[in-house]
N, C-alpha and C positions, 0 to 999 in steps of 0.2 A: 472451467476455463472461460478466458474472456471472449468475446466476439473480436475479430478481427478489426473491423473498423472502431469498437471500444478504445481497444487498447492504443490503437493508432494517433488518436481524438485525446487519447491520455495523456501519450507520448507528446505530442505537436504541442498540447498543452505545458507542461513542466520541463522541457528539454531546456538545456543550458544552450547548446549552439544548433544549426540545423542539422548536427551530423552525429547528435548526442542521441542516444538509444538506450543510455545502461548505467546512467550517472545517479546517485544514489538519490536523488530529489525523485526521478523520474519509477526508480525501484518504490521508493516508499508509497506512492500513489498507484500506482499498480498494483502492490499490496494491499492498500486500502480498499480500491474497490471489489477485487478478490475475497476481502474479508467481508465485504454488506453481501455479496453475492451468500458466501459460506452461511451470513447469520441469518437471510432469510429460509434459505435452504434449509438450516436447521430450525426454524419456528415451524417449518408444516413439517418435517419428520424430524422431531426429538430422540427416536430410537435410533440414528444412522449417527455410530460410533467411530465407524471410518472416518463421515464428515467433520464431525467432530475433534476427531485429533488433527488430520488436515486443517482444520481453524487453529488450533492448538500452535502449530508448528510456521503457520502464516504471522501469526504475531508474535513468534517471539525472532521470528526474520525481520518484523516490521518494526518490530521493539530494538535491535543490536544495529537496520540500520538508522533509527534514530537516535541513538546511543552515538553514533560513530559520527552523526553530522552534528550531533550537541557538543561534542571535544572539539571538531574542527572549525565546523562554521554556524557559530552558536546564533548567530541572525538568520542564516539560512532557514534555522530548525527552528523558530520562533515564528518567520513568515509560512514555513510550510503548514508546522502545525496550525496557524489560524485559517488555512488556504482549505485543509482539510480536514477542517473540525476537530481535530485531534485533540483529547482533554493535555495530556502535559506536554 
């Protein structure tokens, strides 16, 4: 899970208006950092298959919501992706 103040700092960061908390820019970046979290986590224990499908299931959230902002708001998902590294 994220820290509290992370996720807040995440949010304040990507939000569309100030009352925005869940708008799919603000999802996928939450995702992201969730997933650097999962893949450290899995570099010092490679044997924790829990974590691992947990990552599994993070990205393919993170994958359908950029699927769903590359249909609608195909600039969006072009600036997000360079915002956060994202390879496509």
């Amino acid at each position: 899970m994220l820290e509290k103040e992370k996720k807040t700092e995440i949010i304040e960061q990507f939000r569309i208006n100030d009352s925005d908390t869940g708008s799919a820019e603000v999802q996928v970046a939450l995702f992201t950092e969730r997933l650097k979290k999962l893949t450290e986590h899995l570099k010092l224990y490679p044997q924790d298959h829990h974590s691992r499908h947990a990552l599994l299931k993070v990205i393919g959230k993170q994958r359908r919501f950029m699927a769903y902002l590359s249909r609608t708001k195909p600039e969006t998902h072009r600036l997000l992706s360079t915002k956060l590294g994202l390879r496509k």
